[in-house]
MISEVEX-132480 format. One record per atom (N, C-alpha, C): chain; x, y, z; residue number from 1. Coordinates in nm, 4 decimals. Each point is the difference from the previous one (the first is absolute). Layout:
<vokols>
VOKOL chaine        X        Y        Z num
VOKOL      A        X        Y        Z NUM
...
</vokols>
This chain:
<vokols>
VOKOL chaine        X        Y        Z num
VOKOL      A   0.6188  -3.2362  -1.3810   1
VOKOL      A   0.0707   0.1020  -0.0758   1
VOKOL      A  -0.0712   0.1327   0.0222   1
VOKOL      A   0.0611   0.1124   0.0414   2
VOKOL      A  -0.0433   0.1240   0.0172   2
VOKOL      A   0.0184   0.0901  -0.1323   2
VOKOL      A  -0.0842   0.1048  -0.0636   3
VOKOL      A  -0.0033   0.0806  -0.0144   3
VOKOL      A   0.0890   0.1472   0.0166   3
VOKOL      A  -0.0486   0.0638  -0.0783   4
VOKOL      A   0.0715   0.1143   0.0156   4
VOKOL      A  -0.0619   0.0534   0.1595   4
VOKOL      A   0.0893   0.1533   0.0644   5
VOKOL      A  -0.0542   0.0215   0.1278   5
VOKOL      A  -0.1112   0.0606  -0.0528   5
VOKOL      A  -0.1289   0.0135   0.1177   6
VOKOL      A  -0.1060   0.0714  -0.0704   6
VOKOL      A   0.0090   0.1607   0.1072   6
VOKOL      A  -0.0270   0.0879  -0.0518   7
VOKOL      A   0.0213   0.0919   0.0406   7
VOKOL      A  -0.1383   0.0800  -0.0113   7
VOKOL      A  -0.0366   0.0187   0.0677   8
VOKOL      A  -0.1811   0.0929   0.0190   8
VOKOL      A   0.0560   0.1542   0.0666   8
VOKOL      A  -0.0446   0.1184  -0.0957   9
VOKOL      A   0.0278   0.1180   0.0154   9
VOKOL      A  -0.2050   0.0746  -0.0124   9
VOKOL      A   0.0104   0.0826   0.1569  10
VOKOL      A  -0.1400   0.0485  -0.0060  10
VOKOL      A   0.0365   0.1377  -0.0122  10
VOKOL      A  -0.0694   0.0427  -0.0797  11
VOKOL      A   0.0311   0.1623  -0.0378  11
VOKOL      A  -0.1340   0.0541   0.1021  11
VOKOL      A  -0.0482   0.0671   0.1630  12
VOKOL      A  -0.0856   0.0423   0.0115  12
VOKOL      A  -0.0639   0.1473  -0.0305  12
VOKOL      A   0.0936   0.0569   0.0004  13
VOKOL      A   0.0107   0.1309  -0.0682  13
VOKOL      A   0.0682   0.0534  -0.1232  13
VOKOL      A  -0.0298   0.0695  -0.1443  14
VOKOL      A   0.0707   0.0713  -0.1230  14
VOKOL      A  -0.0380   0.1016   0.0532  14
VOKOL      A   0.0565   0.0790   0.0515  15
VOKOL      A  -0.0447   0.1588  -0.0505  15
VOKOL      A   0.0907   0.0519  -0.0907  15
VOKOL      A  -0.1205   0.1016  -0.0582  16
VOKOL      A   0.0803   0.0356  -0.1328  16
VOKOL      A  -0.0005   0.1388  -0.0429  16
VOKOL      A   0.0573   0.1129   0.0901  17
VOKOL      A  -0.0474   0.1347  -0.0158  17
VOKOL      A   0.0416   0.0229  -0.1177  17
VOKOL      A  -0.0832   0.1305  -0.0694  18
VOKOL      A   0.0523   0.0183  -0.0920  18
VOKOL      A  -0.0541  -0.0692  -0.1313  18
VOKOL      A  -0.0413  -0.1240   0.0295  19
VOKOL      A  -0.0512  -0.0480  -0.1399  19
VOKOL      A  -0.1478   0.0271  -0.0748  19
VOKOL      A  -0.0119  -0.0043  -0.0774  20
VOKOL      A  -0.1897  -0.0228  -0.0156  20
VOKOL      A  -0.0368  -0.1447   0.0621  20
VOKOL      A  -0.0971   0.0118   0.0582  21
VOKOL      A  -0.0367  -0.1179   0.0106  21
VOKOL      A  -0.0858  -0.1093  -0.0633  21
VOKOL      A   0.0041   0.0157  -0.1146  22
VOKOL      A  -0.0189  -0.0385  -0.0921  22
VOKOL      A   0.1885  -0.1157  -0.0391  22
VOKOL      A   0.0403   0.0280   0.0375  23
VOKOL      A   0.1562  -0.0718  -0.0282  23
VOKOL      A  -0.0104  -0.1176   0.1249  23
VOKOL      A  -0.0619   0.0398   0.0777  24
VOKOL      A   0.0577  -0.0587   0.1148  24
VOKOL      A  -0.0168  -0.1699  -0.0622  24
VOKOL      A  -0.1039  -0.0215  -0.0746  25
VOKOL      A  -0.0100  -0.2105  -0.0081  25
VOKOL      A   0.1260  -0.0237  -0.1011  25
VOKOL      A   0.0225   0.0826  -0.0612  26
VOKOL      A   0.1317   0.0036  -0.1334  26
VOKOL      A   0.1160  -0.0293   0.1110  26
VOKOL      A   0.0571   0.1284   0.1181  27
VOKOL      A   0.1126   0.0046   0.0441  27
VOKOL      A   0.0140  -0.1661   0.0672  27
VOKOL      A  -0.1234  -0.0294   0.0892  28
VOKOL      A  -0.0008  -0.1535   0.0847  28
VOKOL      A   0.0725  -0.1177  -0.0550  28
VOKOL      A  -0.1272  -0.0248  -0.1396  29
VOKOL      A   0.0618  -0.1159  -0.0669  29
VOKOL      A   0.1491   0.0321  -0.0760  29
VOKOL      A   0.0783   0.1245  -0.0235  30
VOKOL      A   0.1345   0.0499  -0.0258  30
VOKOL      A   0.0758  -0.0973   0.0868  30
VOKOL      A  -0.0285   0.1298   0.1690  31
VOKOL      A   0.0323  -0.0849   0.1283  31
VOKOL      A   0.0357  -0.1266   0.0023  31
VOKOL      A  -0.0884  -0.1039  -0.0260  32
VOKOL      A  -0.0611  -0.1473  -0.0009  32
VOKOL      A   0.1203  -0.1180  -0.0808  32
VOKOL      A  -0.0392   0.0840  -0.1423  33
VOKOL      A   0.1246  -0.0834  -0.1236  33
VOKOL      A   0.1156   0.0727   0.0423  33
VOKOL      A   0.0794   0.1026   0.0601  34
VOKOL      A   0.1097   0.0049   0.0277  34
VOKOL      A   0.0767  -0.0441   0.1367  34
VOKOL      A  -0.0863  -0.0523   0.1185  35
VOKOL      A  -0.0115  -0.0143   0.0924  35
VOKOL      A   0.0418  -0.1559   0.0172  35
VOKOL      A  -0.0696  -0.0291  -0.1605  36
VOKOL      A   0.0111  -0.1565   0.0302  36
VOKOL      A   0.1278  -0.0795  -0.1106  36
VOKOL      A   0.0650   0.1390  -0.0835  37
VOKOL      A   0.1128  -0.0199  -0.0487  37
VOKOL      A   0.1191  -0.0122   0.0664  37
VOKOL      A  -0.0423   0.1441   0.0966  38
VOKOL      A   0.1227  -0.0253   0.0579  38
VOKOL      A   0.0460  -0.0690   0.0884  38
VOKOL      A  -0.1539  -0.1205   0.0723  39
VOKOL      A   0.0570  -0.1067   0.0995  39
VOKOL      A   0.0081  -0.1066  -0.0641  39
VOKOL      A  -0.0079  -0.0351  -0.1287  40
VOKOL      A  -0.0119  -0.0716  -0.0858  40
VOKOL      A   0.1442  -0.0060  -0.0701  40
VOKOL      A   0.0315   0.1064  -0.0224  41
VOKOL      A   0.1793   0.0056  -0.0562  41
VOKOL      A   0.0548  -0.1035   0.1002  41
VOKOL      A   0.1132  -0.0432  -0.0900  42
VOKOL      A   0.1172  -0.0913   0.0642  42
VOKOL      A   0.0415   0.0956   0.1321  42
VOKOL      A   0.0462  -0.0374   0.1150  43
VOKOL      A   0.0086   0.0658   0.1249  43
VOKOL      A  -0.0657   0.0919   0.0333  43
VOKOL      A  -0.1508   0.0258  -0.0792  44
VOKOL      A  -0.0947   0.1290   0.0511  44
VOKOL      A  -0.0469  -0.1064   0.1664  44
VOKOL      A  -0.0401  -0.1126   0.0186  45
VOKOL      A  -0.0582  -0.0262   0.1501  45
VOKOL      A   0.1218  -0.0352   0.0705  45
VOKOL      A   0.0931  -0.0508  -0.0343  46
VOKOL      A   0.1201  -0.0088   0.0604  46
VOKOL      A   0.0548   0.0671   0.1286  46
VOKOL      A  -0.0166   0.1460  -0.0479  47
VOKOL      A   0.0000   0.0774   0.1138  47
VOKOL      A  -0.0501  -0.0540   0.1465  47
VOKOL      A  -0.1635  -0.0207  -0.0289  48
VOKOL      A  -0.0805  -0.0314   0.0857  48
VOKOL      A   0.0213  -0.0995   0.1090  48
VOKOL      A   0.1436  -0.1163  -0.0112  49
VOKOL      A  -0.0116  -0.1047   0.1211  49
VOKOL      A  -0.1036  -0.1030   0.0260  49
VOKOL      A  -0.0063  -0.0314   0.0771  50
VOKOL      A  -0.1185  -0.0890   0.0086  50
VOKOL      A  -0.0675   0.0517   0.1287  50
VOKOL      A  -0.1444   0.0007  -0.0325  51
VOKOL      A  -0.0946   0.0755   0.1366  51
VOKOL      A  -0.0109   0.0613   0.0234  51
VOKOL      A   0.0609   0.1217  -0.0871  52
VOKOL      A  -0.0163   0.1240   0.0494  52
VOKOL      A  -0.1476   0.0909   0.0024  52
VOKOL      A   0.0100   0.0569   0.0558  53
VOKOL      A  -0.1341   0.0950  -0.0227  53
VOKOL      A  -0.0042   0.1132   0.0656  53
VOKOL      A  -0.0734   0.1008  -0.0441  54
VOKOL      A  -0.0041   0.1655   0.0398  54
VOKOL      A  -0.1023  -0.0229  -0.0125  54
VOKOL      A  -0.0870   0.0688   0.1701  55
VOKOL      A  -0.1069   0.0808   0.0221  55
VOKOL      A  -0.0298   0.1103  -0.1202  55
VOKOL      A   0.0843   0.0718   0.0123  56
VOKOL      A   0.0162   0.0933  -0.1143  56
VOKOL      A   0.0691   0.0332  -0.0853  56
VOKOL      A  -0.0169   0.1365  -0.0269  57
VOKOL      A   0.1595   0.0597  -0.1118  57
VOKOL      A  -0.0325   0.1308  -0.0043  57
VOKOL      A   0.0497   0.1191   0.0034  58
VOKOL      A  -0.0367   0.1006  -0.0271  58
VOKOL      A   0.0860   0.0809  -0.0973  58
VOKOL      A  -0.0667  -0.0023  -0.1115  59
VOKOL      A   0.1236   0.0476  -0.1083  59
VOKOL      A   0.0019   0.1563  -0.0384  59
VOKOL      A   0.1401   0.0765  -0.0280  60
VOKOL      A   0.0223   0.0843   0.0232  60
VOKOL      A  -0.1179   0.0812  -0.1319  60
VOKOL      A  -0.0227   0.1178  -0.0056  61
VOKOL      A  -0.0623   0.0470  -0.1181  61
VOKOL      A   0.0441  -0.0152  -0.1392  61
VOKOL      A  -0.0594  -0.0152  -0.0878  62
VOKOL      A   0.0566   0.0090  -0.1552  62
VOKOL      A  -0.0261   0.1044  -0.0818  62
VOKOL      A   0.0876   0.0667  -0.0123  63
VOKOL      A  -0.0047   0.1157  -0.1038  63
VOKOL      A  -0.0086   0.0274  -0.1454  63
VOKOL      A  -0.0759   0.0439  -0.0830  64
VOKOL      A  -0.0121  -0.0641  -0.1661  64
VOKOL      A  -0.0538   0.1409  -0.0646  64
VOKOL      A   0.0676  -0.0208  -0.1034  65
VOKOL      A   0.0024   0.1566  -0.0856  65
VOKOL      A  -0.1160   0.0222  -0.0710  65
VOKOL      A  -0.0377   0.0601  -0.1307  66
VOKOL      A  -0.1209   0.0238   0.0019  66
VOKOL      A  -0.0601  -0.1532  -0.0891  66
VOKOL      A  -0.1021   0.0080   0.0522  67
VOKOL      A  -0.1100  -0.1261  -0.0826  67
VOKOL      A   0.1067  -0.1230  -0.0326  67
VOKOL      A   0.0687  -0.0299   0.1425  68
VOKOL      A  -0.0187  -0.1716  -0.0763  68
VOKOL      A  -0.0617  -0.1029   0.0183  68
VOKOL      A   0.0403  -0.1201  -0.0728  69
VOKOL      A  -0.1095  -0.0646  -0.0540  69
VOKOL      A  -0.0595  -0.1071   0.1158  69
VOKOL      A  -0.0761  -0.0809  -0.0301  70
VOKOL      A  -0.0126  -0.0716   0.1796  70
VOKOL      A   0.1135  -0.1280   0.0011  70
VOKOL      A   0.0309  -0.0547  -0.1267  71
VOKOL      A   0.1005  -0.0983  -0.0291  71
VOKOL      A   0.1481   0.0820   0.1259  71
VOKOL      A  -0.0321   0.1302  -0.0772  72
VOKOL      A   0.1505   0.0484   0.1081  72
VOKOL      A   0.0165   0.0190   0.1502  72
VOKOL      A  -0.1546   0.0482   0.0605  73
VOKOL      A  -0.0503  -0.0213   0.1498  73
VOKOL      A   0.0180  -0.0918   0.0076  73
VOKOL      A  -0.0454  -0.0997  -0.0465  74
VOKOL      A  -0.0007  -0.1318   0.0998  74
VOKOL      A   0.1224  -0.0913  -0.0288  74
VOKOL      A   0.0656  -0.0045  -0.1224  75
VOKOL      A   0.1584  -0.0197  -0.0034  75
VOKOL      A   0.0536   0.0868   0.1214  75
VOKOL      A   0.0013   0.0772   0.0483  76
VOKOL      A   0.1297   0.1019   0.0413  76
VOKOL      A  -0.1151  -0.0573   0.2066  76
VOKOL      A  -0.0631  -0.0164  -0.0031  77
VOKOL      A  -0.0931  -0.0719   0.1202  77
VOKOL      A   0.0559  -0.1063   0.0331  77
VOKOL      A  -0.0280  -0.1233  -0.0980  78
VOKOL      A   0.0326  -0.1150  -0.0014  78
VOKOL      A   0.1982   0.0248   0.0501  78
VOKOL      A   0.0438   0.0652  -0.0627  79
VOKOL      A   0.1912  -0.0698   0.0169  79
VOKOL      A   0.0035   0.0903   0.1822  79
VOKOL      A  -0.1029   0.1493   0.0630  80
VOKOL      A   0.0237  -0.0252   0.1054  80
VOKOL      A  -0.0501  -0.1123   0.0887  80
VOKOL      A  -0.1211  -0.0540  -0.0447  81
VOKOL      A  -0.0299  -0.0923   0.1349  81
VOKOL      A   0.0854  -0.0835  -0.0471  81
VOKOL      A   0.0464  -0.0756  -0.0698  82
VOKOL      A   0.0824  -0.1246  -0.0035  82
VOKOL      A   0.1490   0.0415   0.0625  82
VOKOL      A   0.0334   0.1491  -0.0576  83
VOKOL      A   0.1202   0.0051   0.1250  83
VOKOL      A  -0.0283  -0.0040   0.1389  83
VOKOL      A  -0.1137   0.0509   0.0363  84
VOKOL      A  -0.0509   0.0180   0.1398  84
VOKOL      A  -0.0135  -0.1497   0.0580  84
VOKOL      A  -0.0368  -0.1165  -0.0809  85
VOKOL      A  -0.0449  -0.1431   0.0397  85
VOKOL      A   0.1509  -0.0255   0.0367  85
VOKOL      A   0.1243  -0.0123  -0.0726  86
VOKOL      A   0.1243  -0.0490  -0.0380  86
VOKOL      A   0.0828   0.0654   0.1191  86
VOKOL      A  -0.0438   0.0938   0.0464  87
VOKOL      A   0.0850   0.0769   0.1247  87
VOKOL      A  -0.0113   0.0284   0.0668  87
</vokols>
């Protein structure tokens, strides 16, 4: 009996202009729990097929108004790479 698919996502680079860096371990683990909601939702790995894999991903910039919070970086992070995985 198998399991759910397992899906391993390596983040090698956050950059994070603009922030204090002082945010940056806050925005990650944000990243992390939303990252793993959204492949975790009913048809969040679905997308994915079986075997797939990317060398990379290069995601477009994210733009954010003044001071938000890292819950919202790494929410608004997390739903691009999972579109980026899915397409």
């Amino acid at each position: 009996m198998s399991g759910p698919p397992r899906i391993r996502v390596t983040v090698d680079r956050l950059v994070l202009g603009g922030f204090d860096a002082r945010q940056g371990p806050a925005i990650a683990r944000a990243l992390q729990t939303a990252l793993r909601a959204a492949l975790a939702a009913p048809g969040g790995s679905a997308a994915l097929g079986t075997g797939r894999s990317l060398a990379s991903m290069r995601l477009p910039a994210l733009r954010f108004g003044a001071s938000p919070s890292p819950a919202d970086v790494g929410g608004r992070a997390a739903r691009a790479i999972a579109k980026g995985i899915g397409s």
